[in-house]
C-alpha positions as MATLAB code, in Angstrom:
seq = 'XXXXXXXXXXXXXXXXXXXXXXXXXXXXXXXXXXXXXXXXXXXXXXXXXXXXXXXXXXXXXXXXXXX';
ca = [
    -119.579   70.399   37.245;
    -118.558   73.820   37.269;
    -121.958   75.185   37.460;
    -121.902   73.023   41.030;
    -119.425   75.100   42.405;
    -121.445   78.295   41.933;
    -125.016   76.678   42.721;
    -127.264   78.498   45.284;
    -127.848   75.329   47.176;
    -123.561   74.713   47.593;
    -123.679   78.784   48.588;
    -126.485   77.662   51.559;
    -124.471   75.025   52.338;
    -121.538   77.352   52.808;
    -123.180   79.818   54.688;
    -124.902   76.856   57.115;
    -121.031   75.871   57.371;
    -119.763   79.638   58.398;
    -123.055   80.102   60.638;
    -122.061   76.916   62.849;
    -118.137   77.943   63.073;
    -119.105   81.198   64.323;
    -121.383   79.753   67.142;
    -118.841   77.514   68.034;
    -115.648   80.527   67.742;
    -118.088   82.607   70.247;
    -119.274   79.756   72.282;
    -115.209   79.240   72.989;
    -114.600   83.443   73.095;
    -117.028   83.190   75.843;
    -115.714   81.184   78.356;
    -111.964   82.843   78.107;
    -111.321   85.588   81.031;
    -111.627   88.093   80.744;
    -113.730   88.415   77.739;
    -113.098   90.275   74.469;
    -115.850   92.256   74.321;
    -115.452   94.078   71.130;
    -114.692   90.783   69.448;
    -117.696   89.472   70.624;
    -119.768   92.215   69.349;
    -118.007   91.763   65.567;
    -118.861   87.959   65.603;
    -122.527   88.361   67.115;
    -122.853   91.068   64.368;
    -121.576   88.751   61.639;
    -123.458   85.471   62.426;
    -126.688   87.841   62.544;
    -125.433   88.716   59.500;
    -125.121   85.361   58.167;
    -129.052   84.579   59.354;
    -130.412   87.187   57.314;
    -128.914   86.382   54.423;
    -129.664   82.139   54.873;
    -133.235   83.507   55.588;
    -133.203   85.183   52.015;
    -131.228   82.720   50.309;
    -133.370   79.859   51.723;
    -136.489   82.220   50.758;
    -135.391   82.315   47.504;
    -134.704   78.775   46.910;
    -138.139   77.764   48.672;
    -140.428   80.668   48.320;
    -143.495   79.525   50.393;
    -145.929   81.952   48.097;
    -146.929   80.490   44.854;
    -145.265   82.980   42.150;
];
């Protein structure tokens, strides 16, 4: 079970998870005035941050190229 906890799949999962609470934490940032914009440029930065790595993770997990 332990090896569960640690499993690239739960990490993807977990990543998916953080992805969607960012778009929703700058979907709400967004509509307060006036807008934080340094804030908004940290989160923007992070969830691009957080594609990359699902695109290499998922990649990884699901490599379309025969190895």
């Amino acid at each position: 079970m332990d090896s569960n906890l640690h499993s690239p799949e739960r990490r993807l999962i977990e990543l998916r998870i953080e992805h969607a609470d960012l778009d929703a934490l700058i979907d709400r940032a967004s509509q307060q005035v006036p807008v934080d914009e340094l804030m908004m440029r940290r989160l923007k930065k992070r969830r691009l941050a957080l594609r990359d790595l699902l695109a290499r993770l998922e990649l990884a997990l699901d490599p379309k190229e025969p190895a």
